[in-house]
N, C-alpha and C positions, 0 to 999 in steps of 0.2 A: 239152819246155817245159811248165810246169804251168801250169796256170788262174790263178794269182797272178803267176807273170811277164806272161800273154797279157795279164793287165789293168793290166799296170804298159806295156806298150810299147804300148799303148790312148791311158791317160792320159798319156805322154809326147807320144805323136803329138797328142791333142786341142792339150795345150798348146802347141807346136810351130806349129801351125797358127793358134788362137788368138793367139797372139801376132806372128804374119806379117800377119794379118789388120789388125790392130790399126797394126802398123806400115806398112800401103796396100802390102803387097807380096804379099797373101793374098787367097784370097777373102771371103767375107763372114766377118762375128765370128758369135761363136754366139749370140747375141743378136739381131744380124738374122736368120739364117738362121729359127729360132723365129718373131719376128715377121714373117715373110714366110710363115710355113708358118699363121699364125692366122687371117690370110687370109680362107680357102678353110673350105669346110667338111671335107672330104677333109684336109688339113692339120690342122687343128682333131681332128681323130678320130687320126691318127697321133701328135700331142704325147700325147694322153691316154692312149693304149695301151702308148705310153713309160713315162710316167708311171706306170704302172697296172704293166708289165713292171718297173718298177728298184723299186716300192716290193714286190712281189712276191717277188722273187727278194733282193733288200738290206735290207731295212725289217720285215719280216713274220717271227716267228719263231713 
């Protein structure tokens, strides 16, 4: 499997999930999930290091 399918069966599962969530049959949407992690200060540190990880590795050439 190559790094381009592992992040296509990634982004299907978010969606997937996302949209369960959405229809009350999921757990939280990722919009709560996020606003439940803002929180905390500990949450607060983990969005950013996301953040800081995807512009990093996707964003930064």
């Amino acid at each position: 499997m190559t790094a381009a399918a592992g992040f296509a069966v990634l982004l299907v599962a978010a969606l997937l999930l996302e949209t369960a969530a959405r229809r009350g049959a999921g757990p939280a949407t990722a919009a709560e999930a996020v606003g439940a992690a803002m929180r905390t200060t500990p949450g607060r540190l983990a969005v950013l290091f996301a953040w800081v990880w995807l512009g990093v590795h996707f964003l930064a050439r």
